[in-house]
N, C-alpha and C positions, 0 to 999 in steps of 0.2 A: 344884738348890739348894733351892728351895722349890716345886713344883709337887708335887701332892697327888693321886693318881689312886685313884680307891677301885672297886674290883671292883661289878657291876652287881647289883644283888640279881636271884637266881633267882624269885621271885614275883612279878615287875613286867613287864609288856608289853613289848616293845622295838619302841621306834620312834624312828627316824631325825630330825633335825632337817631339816626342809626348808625351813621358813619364805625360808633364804637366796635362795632364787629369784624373793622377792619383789624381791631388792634390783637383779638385772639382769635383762630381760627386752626385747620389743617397742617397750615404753611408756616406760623408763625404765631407763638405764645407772648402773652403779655406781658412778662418778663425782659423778651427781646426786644418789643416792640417798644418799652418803655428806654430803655436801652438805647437803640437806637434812633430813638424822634430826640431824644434829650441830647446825646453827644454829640447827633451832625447840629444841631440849633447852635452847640456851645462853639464848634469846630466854623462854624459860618461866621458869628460874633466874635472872633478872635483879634483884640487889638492890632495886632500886626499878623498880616498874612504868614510871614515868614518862623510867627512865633508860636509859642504851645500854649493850648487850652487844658487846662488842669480839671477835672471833673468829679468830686466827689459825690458818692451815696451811703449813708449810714442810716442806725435808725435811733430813734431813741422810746425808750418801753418802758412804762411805767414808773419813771424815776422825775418826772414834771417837777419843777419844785412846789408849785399848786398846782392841783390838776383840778381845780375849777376851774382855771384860766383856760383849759379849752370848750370845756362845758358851755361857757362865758360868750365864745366864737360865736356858735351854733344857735343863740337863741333867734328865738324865730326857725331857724332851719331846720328843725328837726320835725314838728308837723307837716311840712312841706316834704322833708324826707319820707315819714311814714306813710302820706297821701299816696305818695311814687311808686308805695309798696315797697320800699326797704326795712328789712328788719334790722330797727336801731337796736333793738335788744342784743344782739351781738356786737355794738361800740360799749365796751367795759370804760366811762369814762373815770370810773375810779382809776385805774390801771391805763392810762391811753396809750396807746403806740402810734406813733408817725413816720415814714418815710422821710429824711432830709436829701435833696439833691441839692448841693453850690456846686457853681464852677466860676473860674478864677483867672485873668486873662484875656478877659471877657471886656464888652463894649458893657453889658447891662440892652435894658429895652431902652433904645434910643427914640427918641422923636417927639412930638409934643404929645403931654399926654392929657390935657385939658382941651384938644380938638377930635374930632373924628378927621382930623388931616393925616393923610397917609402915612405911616411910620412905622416901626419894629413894636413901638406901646400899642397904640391901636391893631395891628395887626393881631396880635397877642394876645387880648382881651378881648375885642369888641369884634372879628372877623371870624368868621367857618366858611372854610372852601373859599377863602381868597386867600393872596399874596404876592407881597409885591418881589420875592426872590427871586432872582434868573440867573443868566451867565453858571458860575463856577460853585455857587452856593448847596448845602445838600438838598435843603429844604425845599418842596414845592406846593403840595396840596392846599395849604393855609388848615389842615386839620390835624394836624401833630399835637397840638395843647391839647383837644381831647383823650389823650391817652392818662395826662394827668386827673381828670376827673373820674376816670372808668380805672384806675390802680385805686380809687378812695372806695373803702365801703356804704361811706356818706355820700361818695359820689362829686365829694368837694376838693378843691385845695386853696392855698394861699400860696402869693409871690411876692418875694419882695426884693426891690430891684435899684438897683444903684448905677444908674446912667452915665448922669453929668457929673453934679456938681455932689460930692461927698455930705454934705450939710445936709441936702435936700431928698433922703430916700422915700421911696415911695411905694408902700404896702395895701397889696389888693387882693379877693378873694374871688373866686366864682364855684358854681355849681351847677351842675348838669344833669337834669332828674327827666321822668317822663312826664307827661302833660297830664294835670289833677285836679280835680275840682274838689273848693275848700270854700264852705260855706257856703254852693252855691257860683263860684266864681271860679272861672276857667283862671291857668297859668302855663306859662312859656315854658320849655326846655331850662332855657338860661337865665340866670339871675346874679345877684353880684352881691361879692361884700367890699364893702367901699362909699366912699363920698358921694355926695352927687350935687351937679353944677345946677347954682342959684339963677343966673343970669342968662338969657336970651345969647346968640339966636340959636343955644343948646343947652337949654333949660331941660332938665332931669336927667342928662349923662351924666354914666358912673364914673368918676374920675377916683385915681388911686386916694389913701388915706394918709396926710402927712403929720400926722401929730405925733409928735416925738416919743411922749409919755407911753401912748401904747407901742409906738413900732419899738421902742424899747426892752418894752414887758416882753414884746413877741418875741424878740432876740434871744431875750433868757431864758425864758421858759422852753424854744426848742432848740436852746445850745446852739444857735448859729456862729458858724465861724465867721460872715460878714461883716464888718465893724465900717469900715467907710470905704473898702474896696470895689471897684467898678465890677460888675457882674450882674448877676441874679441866682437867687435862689429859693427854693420851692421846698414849701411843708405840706405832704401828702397824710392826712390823718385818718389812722383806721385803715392802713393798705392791704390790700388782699392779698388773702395766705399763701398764693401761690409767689410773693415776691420776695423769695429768697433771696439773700447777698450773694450765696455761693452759684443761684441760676443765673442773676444778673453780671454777676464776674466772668459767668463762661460765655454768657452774649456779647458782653463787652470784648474779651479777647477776640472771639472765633467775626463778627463785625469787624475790628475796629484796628486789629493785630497789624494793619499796614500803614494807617497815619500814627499807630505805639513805636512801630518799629523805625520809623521817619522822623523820628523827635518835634511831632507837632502837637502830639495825646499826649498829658498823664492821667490813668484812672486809679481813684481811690477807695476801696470797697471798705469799710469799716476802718480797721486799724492795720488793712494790708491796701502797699501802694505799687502798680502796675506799672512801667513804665519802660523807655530801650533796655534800659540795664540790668531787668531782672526779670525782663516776661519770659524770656525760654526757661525760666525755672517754676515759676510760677504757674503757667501753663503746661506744662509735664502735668504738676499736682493736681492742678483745679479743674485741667479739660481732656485728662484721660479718658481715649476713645470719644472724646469730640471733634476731635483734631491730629490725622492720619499723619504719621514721618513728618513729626514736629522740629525735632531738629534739621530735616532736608528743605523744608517747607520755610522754614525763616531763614536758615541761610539763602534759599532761593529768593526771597523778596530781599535780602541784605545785599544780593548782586545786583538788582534789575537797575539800583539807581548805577550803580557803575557801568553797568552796561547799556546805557542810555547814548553815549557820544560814540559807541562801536555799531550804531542800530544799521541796517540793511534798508532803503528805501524800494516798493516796488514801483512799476508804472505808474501815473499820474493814475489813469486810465480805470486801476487793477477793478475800483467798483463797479463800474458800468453793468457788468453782468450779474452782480449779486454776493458774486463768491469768487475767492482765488484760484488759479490753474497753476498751469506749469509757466504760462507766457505771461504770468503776472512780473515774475520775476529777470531780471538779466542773467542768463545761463551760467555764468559763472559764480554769482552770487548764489543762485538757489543750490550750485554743488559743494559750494563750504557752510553752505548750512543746511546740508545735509551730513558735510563728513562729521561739521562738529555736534549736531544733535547727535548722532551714531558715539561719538567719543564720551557721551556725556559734560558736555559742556553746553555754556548757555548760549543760546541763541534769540537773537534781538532785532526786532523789526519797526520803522516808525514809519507808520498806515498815515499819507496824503490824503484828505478827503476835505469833500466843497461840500460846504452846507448853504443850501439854498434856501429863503426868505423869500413868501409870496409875496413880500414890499417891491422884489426888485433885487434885494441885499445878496450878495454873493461872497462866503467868507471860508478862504483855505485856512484849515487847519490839520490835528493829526494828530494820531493819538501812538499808545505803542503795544507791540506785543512781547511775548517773553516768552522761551520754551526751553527746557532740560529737560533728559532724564537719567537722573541718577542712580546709581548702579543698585543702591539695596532700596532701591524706593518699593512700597505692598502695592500702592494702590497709587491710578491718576487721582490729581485736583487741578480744577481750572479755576482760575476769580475773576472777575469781570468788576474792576473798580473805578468808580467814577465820582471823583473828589474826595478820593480818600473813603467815602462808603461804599464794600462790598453787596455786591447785589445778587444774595443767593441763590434765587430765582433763577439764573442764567447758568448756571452749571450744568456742561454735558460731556464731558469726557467719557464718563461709564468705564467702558472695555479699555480706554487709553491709558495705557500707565506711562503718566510723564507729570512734568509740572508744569501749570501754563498760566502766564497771568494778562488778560488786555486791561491797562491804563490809559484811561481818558484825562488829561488832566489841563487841556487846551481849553479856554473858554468856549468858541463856537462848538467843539463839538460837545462838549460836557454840558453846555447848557438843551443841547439836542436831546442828549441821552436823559436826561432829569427830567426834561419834558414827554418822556417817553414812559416813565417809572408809573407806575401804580400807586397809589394813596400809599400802601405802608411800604415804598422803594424795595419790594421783594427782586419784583424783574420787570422785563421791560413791554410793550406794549406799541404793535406797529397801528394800532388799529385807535389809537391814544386821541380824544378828541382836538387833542390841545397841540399834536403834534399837525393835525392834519392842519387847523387853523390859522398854524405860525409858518407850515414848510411845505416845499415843490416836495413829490415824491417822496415821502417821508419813507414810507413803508419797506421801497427798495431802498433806502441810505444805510435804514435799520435793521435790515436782512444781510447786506454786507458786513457791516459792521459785528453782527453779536457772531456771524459765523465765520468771520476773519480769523480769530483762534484756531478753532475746531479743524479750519481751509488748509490752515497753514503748517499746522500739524501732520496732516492726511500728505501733503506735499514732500513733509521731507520723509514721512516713513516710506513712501511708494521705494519701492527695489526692484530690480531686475531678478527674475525668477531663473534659481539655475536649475540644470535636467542634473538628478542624483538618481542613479542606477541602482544604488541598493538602498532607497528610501523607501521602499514597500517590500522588501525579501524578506520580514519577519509575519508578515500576512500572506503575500503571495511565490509559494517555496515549492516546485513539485520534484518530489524525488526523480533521481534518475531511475532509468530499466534495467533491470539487475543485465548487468554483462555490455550496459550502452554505456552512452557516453557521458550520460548525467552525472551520479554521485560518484563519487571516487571511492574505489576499495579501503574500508578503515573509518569511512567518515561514520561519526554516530549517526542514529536517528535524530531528525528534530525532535523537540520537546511536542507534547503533543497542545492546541494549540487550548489557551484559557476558555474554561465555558462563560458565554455571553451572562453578564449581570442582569436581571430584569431588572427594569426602569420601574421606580416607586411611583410614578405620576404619570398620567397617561392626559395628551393633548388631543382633543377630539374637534373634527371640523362639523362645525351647523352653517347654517344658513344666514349666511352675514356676520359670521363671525367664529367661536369656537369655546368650545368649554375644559377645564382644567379641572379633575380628580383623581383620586389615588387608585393606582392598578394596583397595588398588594395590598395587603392589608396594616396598616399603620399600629405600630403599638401605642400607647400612653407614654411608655417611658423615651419613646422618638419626639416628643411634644414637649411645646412646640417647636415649628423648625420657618426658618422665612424663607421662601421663594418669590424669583425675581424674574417677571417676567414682560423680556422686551419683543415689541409688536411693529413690524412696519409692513410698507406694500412693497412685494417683488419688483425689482428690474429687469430690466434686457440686459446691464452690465453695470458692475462696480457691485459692492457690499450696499446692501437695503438697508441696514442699522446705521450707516455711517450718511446715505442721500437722504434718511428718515427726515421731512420738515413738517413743520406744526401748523402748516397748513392743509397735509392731508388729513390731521387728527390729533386732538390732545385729549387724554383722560380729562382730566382738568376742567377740560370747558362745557360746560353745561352744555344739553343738547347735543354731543355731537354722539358719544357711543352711552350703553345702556351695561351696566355693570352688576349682576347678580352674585351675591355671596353668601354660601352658607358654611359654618365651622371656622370663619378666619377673619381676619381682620386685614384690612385693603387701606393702602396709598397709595394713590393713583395720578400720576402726571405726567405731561406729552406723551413718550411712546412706552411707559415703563410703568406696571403696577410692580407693587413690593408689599407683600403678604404675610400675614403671620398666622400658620395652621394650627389651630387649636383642637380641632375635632378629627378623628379617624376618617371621616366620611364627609370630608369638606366638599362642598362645591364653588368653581367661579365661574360665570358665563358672561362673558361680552359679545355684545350684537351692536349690529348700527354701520359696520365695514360698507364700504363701497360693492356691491355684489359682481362690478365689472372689474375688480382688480384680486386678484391671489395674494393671500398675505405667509409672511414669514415669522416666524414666532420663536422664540431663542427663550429658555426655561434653567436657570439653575439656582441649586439649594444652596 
């Protein structure tokens, strides 16, 4: 009907869109990722800063009131599909199913959208791996819309988007295939459904479709809640099966649970709605064992805004080195927050820091930290949020059991930290092209900063070690001499002493590294079981697991250690694999270690 496919010019390089692999991988499913490209976009377009962005996802399945009317969509695009090698045979379009996403509260795609002139439209459409967001926004990459085309099993979606003026919406379509020859003739990645400009001096740009009659049709047909409201909203047709309501509810909470609990989100999953008032119930239900001491855990983010005007400042100075000491702090401050992390009470710090601009620009600002720990808390969690999106990636508490959250939410530095992020804002990235090219020192700003939590924790647990005389008398006990001076006439015998357990696993050192299998013999009915095993290099002084930096090594990054597995299955990043034994007779072997440093290796089931 309207889909627009223009032959590939012969004098352009041809390269494939791959970007899409950011959105499933290892680190993060497509569920989540659709999740969160869609909520910070809506969280960024928010009329008023101060106000909430409302986000709906439902879906609608096989109930079209005609369902030729999407059939109708796709003409033309379906040979073009099948060339891509998709099997359309699995779009039932008797029966269609769509993904809807609106949200509500919203700006809509602002800008012109009959120019390639800079704006929220063109960015949207017409842009990959630009954009023009910075400062406090979540968004960065300019490749977040391709998650909408990689959730279609067509590969396609539509938006339809209500900016300005109410009278004038504006409905456009795009698709994202691989590069195919049809009849002879080569074709682009992208293509569009939509208009296209008659007139000079941008004669064949796709410009949206404004004819009433079908944006109308389109309305009814996928039950849009839209009617003249400012926003946008996206029909995703034929979404893949892995896009459950109830996986996408739990990305949403376990993401987003801190602009929910801030009254700047609502999320609506179907005919259930998320929001301050009822996510601790909701979340018990829907993200069981997603989300560790859920009720300690929200009231902790429910304090940190009150505990914002008690916050603790350190030295101007404290980054210079990278990381916090004891002289970060004034002596007096750092010992009431020490008594009061020890009490279980909150503790609150707002981190000074200069971001420097190779323009010249030099801008303080400052972000904050937050640490408890509460008395029946199982397990640490740390967050690392900046604009309201948690950044999972950055979690290292492990052995800390406490609650810890850094908020970035200062323009200069928040816009540091986004420019620091990875295409799908998992974690952060000192080594970030985009950092080096905007900032003095980047790398040490962002070494202080993501380990300012972690510093400042290690700060207040440090203690003074007292001498206890009978802390070893249940191991080291030697009877008295019968008739001396040792045991007392009367005293019973000690118990005699427990025999040592063998160890089911046995750590073996190689040559640059070490391998991990089972010393006894494993039964079936022990299977399987997950071991967690963390790796750093020795010190001369302090704990090796806690000075561990991802500088000497990250699973993670390609090249740097070599990982062999047999019988189990391996997650592997920074200093921590996490395993699942399946086999009696597993094997793991890491090589690649520095052969001039001793490592330390810490293993539990």
């Amino acid at each position: 009907m309207h889909w627009h496919f223009e032959e590939y010019p012969p004098n352009l390089v041809e390269a494939e869109v791959t970007q899409q692999e950011q959105f499933q991988n290892e680190e993060i499913d497509l569920p989540a990722t659709l999740i969160r490209e869609t909520i910070q976009n809506s969280l960024d377009a928010r009329i008023n800063e101060n106000g909430r962005a409302i986000v709906s996802f439902r879906y609608v399945s096989g109930n079209l009131p005609e369902p030729w009317f999407l059939r109708s969509l796709f003409e033309r695009h379906l040979e073009h599909a099948s060339a891509a090698c998709i099997n359309i045979s699995d779009c039932d379009f008797e029966r269609p199913t769509a993904l809807i996403i609106e949200d509500f509260g919203t700006t809509g795609l602002t800008g012109a959208w009959d120019t390639r002139i800079a704006g929220n439209f063109h960015n949207f459409w017409r842009r990959q791996g630009i954009t023009d967001k910075s400062g406090k926004q979540q968004g960065r990459r300019g490749l977040g819309k391709l998650v909408f085309s990689a959730s279609s099993r067509l590969r396609a979606f539509f938006g339809l988007t209500i900016p300005n003026d109410p009278n004038v919406p504006l409905l456009m379509g795009q698709t994202v295939l691989r590069f195919r020859l049809i009849n002879g003739r080569l074709y682009p990645p992208h293509a569009f459904f939509s208009g296209v400009k008659q007139t000079d001096p941008e004669k064949g740009l796709p410009i949206p479709i404004t004819d009433l009659s079908l944006i109308n049709d389109f309305r009814k047909q996928f039950g849009l809640r839209r009617t003249n409201e400012l926003g946008l909203s996206i029909v995703v047709p034929f979404p893949e099966p892995s896009l459950k309501l109830s996986a996408m509810m739990t990305a949403g909470i376990t993401s987003f649970f801190i602009p929910i609990l801030h009254e700047q989100l609502v999320l609506e999953f179907g005919d259930i709605t998320v929001d301050a008032g009822n996510i601790f119930d909701v979340a018990r239900k829907q993200c069981n064992g997603k989300i560790s001491d859920i009720d300690e855990l929200f009231a902790f983010i429910m304090e940190t805004r009150e505990k914002m005007r008690d916050a603790v400042s350190p030295e101007p100075g404290w980054h210079r080195n990278g990381r916090l000491t004891k002289d970060s702090f004034r002596h007096d401050d750092l010992e009431k927050m020490k008594a009061d992390f020890a009490a279980s009470r909150m503790v609150a710090a707002c981190m000074p820091v200069r971001i420097s601009r190779k323009s010249g620009e030099r801008r303080e600002s400052n972000f904050f930290l937050f640490l408890k720990k509460p008395v029946n808390l199982s397990k640490g969690q740390d967050f690392y949020v900046r604009s309201g999106l948690n950044i999972p990636g950055e979690s290292k508490f492990r052995d800390r059991r406490a609650l810890g959250m850094l908020l970035a939410e200062d323009e200069p530095v928040a816009e540091f930290l986004g420019d620091a992020e990875n295409p799908a804002h998992y974690r952060w990235n000192g080594k970030s092209p985009e950092l080096h090219r905007k900032y003095k020192n980047p790398e040490m700003t962002l070494r202080a900063i993501r380990n300012s939590l972690i510093g400042l924790h290690d700060l207040l647990t440090q203690v003074a070690e007292e001498a206890d005389e009978l802390a070893l008398r249940d191991f080291f006990w030697i009877p008295g001499r019968p008739g001396g001076k040792g045991k007392k006439k009367g005293t019973p015998e000690p118990p005699a002493p427990p025999i040592p357990k063998q160890d089911k696993y046995r750590i073996e050192k190689v040559s640059g590294g070490f391998t991990v299998r089972p010393s006894t013999t494993l039964s079936p009915e022990e299977l399987p079981v997950q071991l967690v095993i963390m790796v750093a290099y020795d010190t001369v002084s302090g704990n090796p697991f806690r000075l561990y930096s991802e500088y000497d090594f990250d699973f993670s990054r390609q090249g740097d250690l070599k990982i062999k597995v047999a019988g189990a299955d391996v997650l592997a990043e920074k200093n921590t694999i996490t395993c699942t034994v399946k086999d009696p007779d597993f094997r793991i072997h890491v090589s690649g270690f520095d052969l001039k440093r001793d490592l330390v290796i810490r293993m539990e089931e």
